[in-house]
ZAMARGU-4260 file (C-alpha; in steps of 0.2 Angstrom, whole numbers, plus 5000, padded with zeros to 4 digits):
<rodrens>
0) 5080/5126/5373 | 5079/5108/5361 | 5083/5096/5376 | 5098/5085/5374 | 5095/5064/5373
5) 5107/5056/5386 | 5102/5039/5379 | 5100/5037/5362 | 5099/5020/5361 | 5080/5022/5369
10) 5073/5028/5350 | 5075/5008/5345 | 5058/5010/5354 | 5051/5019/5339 | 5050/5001/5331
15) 5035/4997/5341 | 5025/5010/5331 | 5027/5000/5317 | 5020/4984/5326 | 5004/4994/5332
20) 5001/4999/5316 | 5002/4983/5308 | 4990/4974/5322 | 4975/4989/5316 | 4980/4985/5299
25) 4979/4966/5300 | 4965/4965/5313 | 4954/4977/5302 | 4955/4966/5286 | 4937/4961/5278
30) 4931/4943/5281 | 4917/4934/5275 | 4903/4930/5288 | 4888/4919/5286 | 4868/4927/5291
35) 4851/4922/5292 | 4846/4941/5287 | 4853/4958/5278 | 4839/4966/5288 | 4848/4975/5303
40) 4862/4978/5289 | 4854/4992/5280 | 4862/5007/5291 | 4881/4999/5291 | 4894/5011/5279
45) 4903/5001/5264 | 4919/5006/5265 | 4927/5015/5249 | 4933/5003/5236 | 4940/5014/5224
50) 4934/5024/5210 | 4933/5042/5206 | 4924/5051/5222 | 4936/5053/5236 | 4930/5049/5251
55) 4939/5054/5269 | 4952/5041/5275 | 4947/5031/5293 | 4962/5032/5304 | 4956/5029/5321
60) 4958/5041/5334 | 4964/5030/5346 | 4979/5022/5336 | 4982/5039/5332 | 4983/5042/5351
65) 4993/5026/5355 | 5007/5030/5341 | 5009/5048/5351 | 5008/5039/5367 | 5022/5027/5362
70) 5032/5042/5354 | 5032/5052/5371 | 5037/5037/5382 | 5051/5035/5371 | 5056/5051/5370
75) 5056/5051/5390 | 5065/5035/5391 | 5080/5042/5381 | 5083/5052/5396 | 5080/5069/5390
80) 5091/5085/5400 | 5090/5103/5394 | 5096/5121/5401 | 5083/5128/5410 | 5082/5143/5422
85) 5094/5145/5437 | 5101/5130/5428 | 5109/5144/5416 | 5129/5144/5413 | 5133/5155/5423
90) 5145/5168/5412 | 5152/5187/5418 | 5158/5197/5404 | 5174/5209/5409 | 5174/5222/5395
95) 5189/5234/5396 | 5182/5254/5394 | 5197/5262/5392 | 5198/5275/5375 | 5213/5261/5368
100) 5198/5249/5364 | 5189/5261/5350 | 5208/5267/5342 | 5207/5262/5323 | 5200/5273/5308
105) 5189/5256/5305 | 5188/5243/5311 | 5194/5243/5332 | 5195/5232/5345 | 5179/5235/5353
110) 5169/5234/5336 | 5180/5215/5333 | 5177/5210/5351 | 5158/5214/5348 | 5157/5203/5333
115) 5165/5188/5342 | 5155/5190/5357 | 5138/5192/5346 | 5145/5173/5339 | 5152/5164/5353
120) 5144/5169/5370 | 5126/5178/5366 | 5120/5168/5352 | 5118/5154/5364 | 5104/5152/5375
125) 5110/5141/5389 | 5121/5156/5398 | 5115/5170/5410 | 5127/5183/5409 | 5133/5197/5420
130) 5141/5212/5411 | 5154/5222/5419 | 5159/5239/5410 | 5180/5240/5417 | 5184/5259/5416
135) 5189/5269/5430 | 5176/5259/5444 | 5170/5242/5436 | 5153/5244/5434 | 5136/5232/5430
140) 5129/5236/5413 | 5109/5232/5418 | 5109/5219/5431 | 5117/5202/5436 | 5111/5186/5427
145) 5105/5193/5410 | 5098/5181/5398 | 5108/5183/5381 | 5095/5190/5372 | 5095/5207/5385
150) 5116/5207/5385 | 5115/5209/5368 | 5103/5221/5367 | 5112/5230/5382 | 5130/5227/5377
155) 5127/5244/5368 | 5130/5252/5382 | 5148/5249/5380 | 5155/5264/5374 | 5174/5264/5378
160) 5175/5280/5386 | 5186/5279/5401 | 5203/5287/5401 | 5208/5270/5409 | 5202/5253/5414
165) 5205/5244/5431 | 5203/5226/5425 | 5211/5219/5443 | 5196/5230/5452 | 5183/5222/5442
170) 5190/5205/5443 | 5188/5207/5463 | 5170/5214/5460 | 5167/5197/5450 | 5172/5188/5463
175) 5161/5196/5475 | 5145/5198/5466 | 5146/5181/5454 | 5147/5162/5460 | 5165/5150/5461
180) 5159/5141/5445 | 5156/5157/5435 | 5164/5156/5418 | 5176/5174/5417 | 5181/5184/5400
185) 5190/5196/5400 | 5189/5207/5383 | 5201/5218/5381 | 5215/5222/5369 | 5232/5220/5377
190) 5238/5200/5384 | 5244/5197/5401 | 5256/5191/5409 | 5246/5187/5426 | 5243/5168/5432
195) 5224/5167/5430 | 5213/5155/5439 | 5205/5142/5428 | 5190/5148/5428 | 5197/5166/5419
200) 5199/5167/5400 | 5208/5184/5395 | 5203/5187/5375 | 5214/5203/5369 | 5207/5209/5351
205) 5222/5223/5348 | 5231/5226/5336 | 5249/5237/5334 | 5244/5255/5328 | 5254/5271/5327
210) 5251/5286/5336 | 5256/5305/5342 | 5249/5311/5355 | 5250/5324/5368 | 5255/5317/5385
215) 5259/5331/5397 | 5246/5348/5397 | 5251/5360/5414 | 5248/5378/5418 | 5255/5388/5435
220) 5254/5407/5438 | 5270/5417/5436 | 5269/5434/5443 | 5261/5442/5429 | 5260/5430/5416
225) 5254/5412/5415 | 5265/5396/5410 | 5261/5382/5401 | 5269/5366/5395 | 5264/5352/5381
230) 5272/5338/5376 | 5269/5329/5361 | 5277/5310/5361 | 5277/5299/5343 | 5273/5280/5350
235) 5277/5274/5334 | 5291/5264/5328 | 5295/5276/5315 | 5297/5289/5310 | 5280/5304/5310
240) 5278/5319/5304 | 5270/5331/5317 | 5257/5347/5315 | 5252/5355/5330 | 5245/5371/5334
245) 5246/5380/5351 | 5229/5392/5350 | 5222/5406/5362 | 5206/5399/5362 | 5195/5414/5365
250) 5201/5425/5350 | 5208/5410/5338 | 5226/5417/5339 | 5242/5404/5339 | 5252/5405/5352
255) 5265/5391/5344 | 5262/5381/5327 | 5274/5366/5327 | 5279/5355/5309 | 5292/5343/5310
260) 5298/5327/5309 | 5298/5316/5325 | 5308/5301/5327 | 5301/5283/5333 | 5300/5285/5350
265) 5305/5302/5353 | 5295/5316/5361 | 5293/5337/5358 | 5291/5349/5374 | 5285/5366/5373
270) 5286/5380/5385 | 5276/5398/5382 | 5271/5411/5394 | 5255/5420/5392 | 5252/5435/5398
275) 5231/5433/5394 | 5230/5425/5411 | 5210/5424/5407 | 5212/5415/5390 | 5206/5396/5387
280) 5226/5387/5378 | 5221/5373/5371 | 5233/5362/5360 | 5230/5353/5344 | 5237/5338/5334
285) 5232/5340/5314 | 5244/5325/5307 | 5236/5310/5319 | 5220/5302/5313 | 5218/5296/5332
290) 5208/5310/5340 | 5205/5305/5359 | 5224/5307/5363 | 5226/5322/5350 | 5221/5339/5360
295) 5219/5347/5377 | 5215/5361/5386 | 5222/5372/5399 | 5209/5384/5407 | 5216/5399/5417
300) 5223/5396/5437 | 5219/5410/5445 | 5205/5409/5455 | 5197/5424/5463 | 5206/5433/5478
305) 5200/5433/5493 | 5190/5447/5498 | 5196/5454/5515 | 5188/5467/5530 | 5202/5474/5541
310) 5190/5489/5547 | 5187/5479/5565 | 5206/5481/5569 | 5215/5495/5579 | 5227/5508/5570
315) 5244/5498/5573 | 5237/5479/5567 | 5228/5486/5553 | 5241/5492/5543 | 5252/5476/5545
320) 5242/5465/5543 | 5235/5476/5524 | 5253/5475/5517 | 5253/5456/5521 | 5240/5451/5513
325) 5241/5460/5498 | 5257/5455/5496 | 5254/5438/5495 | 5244/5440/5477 | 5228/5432/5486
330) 5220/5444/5494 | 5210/5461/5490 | 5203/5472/5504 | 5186/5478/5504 | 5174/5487/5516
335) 5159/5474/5514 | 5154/5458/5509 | 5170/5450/5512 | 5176/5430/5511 | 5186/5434/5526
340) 5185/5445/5542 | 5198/5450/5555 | 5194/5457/5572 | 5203/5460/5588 | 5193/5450/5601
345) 5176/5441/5598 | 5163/5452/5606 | 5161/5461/5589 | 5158/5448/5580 | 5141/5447/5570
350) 5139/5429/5561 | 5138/5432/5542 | 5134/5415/5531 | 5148/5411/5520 | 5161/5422/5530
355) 5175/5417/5539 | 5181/5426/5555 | 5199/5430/5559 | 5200/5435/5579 | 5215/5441/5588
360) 5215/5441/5604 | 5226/5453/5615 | 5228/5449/5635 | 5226/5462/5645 | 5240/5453/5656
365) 5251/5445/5644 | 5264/5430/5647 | 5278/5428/5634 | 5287/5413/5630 | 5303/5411/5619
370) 5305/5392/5616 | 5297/5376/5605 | 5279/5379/5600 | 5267/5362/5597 | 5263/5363/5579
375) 5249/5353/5570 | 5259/5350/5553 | 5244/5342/5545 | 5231/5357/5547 | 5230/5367/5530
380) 5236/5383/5541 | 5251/5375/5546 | 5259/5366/5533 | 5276/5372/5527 | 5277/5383/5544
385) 5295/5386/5550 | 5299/5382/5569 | 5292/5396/5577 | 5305/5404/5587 | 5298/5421/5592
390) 5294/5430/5608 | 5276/5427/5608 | 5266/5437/5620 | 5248/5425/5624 | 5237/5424/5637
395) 5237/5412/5649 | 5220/5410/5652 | 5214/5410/5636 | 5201/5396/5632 | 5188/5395/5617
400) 5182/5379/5608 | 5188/5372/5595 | 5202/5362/5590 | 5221/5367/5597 | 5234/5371/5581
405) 5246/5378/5590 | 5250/5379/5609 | 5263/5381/5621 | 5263/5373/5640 | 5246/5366/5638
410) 5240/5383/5632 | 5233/5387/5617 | 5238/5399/5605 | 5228/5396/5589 | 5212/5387/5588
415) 5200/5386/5574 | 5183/5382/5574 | 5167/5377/5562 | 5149/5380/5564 | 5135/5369/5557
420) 5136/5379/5541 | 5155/5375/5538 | 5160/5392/5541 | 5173/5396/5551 | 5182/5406/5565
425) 5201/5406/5570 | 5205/5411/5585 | 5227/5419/5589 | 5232/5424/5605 | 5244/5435/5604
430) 5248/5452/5610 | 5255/5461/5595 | 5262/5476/5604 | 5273/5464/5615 | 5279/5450/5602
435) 5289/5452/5586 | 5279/5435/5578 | 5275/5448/5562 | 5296/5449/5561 | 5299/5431/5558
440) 5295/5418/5542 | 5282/5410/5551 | 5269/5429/5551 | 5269/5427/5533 | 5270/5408/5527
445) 5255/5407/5541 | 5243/5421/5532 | 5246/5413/5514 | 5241/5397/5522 | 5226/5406/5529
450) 5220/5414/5513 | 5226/5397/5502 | 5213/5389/5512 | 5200/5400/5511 | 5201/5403/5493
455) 5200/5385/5491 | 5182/5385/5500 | 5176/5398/5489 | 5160/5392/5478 | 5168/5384/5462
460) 5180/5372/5461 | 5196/5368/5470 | 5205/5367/5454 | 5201/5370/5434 | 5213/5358/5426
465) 5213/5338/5428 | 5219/5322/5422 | 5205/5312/5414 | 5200/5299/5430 | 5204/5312/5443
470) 5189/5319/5455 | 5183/5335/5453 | 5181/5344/5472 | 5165/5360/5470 | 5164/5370/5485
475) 5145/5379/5485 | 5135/5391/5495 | 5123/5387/5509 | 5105/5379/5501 | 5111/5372/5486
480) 5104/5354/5483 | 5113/5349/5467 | 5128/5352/5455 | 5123/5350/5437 | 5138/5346/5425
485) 5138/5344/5409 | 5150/5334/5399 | 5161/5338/5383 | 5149/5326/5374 | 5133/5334/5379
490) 5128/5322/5394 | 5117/5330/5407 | 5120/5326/5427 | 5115/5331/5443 | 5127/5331/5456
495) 5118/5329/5476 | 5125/5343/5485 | 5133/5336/5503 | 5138/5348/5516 | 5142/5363/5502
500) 5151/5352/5493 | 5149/5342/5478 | 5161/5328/5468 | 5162/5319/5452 | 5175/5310/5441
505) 5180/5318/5426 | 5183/5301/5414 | 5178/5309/5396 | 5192/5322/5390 | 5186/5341/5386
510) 5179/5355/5394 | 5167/5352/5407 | 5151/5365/5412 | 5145/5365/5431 | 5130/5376/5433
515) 5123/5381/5452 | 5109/5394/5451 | 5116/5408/5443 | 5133/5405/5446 | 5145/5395/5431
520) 5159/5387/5432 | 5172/5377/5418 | 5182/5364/5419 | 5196/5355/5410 | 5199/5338/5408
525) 5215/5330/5398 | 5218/5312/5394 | 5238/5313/5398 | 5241/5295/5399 | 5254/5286/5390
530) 5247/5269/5396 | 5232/5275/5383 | 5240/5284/5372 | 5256/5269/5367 | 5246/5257/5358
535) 5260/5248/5348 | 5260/5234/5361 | 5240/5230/5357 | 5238/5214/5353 | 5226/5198/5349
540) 5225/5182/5357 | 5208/5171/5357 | 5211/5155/5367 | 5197/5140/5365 | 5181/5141/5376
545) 5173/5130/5385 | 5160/5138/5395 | 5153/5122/5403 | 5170/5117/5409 | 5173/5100/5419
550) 5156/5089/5423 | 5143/5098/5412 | 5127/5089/5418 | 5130/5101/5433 | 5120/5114/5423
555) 5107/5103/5413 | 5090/5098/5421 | 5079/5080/5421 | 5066/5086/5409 | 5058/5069/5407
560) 5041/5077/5414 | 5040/5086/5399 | 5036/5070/5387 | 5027/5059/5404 | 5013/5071/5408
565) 5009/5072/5389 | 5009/5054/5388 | 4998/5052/5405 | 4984/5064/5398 | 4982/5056/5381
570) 4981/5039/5391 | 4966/5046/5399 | 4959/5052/5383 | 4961/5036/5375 | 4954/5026/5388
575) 4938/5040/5387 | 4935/5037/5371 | 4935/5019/5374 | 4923/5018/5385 | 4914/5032/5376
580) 4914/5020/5360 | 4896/5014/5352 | 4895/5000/5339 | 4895/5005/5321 | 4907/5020/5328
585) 4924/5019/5319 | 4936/5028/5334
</rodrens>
């Protein structure tokens, strides 16, 4: 960077170039000298006197080494500072990710914030910037301290993607990661009302746009038949015209198809059953030229039932325990390669990977109690229970490890347990034959809670329809290492695979493709967010920017060495050539 003079009035020092010019002009003028002989005169050059040969001019090399040495020292005497390395402004750079900033047919308030930023912050040299993408987690774009030449190579990376942007989060990581005299920007596209610290400048680069957009997307299973509801919300401050279609994905049928005029302000709710309960809903906007905000998808609910073996149980337990489970819509009964297992007592138990055991243990002296059971409300199993006021027939004795759910005067009478595979085993004691636990609320609120759970650890994930920014939860089978997703726009990753289980945060909306081995999964993400989707209250506001706020010298360095160690190696070379110097010589 050109270094900056603090003392200008040093340059009146050039004057003295003049003056050592004019003593090698005056002192090398010809004058007339008297000798006895011409003889030792016959090897001397005659200078040029003019005519038409041009012969080189003789500047000596030493004046010209004297003018540059004066030139340096003066240089170095007008006290020169410049920017130079840690010395950098130090400059972080919050840019908002959220899908508001790319709204516009043209021009948006990323592609405006872009240009100013390219003219004000990274076409000068003296800042090191740290870029922080804001969107669901703030995030570093490269590394901390970039000079502006890789920012603005890198700022490309800033897509505005996210279905919404923590700006708060990201100012906290600033304050963590950057210095207390870092110059803070925050670009975005709506103002603030927050008291900012002195050191923060908020520049929003929106402007007012009208928009529809669907707002609410949900699906629940009804018996037979699947429900679904959209709503559809005009933001602007007019009236719109809205075009919707509500399709069956899979075979291009319209479920609903919507034209009509909505009011400013004012929203459209639709309800429709579907009796498809495989088929992929998805929901359309045609008259919006907004298109983050303008569909979504609802894949099916249901996922798959439980698979249950009852063959281990005695003639009496087997068949009321059958009509509970089936009844509850969760469960199906097979003879083999089962999710879930019931047997009455554990010494028939053969451990199966990925199976869960059920065991009932019948005493062969059993107490039974009438009264308040101990009830862990916060265990899967147990939430939503009733108070359990049943005779309950146990045994006394009974001990296993595991954690205690349920017990009655210190005695346990449900435990559950987990290997080192994550499988499980729940243990009940009760004698059946001697309680009437089956003839109460609690027999089949407990079973649902059983199979809810252990659907939910089936390989595949928890649920299939999300809000953009929400995680997604895959359980998966023994062995597997990674998760690959792949985004609606195509992007590749691999998910690390921790205990059976892998995560991710869905931020882009569409469908989503999870593929484990041979096994595939979808699923859906929906943006659903007013806060995105109301972009009439966009606006822009630039205040002025100082980046070296307060005492600027702070950041410039002494850089007077740069002109004094030129100046001391020509000295040397000029008093080389000096003593170097032979008569007749012209130096």
């Amino acid at each position: 960077m050109m270094p900056i003079f603090m003392s200008p009035l040093a340059f009146w020092g050039l004057l003295a170039l003049a003056a050592v010019t004019a003593i090698y002009l005056f002192r090398r003028q010809s004058r007339n000298i008297r000798v006895s002989s011409l003889m030792f005169w016959s090897h001397v050059k005659v200078p040029a006197e003019g005519g038409r040969k041009i012969t080189r001019l003789q500047i000596p090399i030493v004046l010209v080494l004297e003018l540059l040495i004066l030139v340096l020292l003066v240089l170095a005497a007008a006290t020169p500072r410049a920017v130079t390395g840690d010395q950098l402004v130090p400059v972080a750079l919050i840019l908002d990710d959220s899908l508001s900033m790319s709204a516009g047919s043209g021009e948006t308030a990323r592609s405006r914030a872009l240009a100013w930023l390219d003219k004000n912050i990274l076409a000068r040299n003296f800042v090191r910037l740290t870029m922080i993408r804001a969107g669901v987690e703030p995030e570093i774009i490269g590394r901390s301290d970039l000079k502006a030449a890789e920012a603005s190579h890198l700022i490309g990376g800033w897509r505005c993607r996210s279905p919404y942007s923590d700006l708060n989060a990201a100012l906290r990581n600033v304050s963590e990661i950057c210095s207390p005299d870092t110059r803070v920007l925050v670009v975005t596209d709506r103002t603030t009302q927050q008291v900012l610290a002195d050191n923060i400048s908020w520049l929003s680069f929106g402007q007012p746009l009208a928009n529809i957009a669907i707002t609410t997307a949900n699906r629940y299973a009804l018996g037979d038949v699947d429900r679904c509801f959209f709503e559809f919300v005009n933001f602007a401050t007019a009236p719109a015209r809205l075009q919707a279609e509500i399709v069956n994905a899979g075979n291009g049928t319209v479920l609903e198809r919507l034209d009509l005029e909505l009011a400013a302000r004012s929203h459209r709710r639709v309800r429709l059953s579907v009796k498809d309960t495989e088929a992929e809903i998805r929901a359309l906007v045609k008259s919006d030229g907004i298109d983050y905000d303008n569909q979504a998808w609802l894949l099916p609910v249901r996922p798959e039932p439980v698979s249950v073996e009852l063959a281990s149980l005695s003639a009496r337990l087997r068949p009321l325990l059958e009509r509970t489970l089936t009844s509850s819509g969760l469960a199906a009964v097979v003879a083999s390669g089962s999710h879930l297992a019931f047997f009455e007592g554990a010494g028939e138990i053969t451990p199966v990977s990925g199976r869960w055991n059920f065991v009932i243990h019948n005493a062969t002296q059993p107490v039974t109690v009438r009264g308040s059971v101990a009830v862990d409300k916060n265990h899967p199993l147990l939430g939503g229970l009733p108070k359990v006021l049943a005779a309950w027939a146990f045994d006394r004795n009974f001990s296993v490890a595991g954690q205690p759910l349920m017990s009655v005067a210190g005695v346990p009478l449900l435990i559950a347990a987990e290997d080192s595979h994550g499988d499980r085993t729940i243990f009940l004691n009760l004698t059946a034959d001697r309680s009437n636990l089956h003839a109460t609320a609690v027999w089949p609120v407990f079973f649902w809670n059983l199979l809810n759970w252990r659907q939910q650890a089936n390989p595949g994930p928890t649920q299939f329809n999300y809000r953009s920014g929400m995680e997604v939860k895959v359980n998966l089978p023994t062995g597997v290492k990674n998760l690959k997703v792949i985004s609606p726009s195509g992007r590749e990753t691999e998910i690390p695979v921790w205990r059976r289980n892998a995560g991710f945060i869905v931020r882009e909306p569409g469908i989503y493709s999870l593929q484990s081995g041979e096994m595939n999964w979808k699923t859906a993400a929906n943006l659903n967010s007013v806060e995105e989707s109301d972009l009439t209250g966009l606006q822009t506001s630039l205040p002025e920017i100082e980046l070296a706020s307060g005492d600027a010298s702070r950041y410039f360095s002494d850089v007077r060495w740069w002109f004094i160690v030129p100046a001391l190696l020509l000295l040397i070379l000029h008093q080389w050539l000096l003593r170097q110097g032979r008569p007749g010589h012209v130096y």
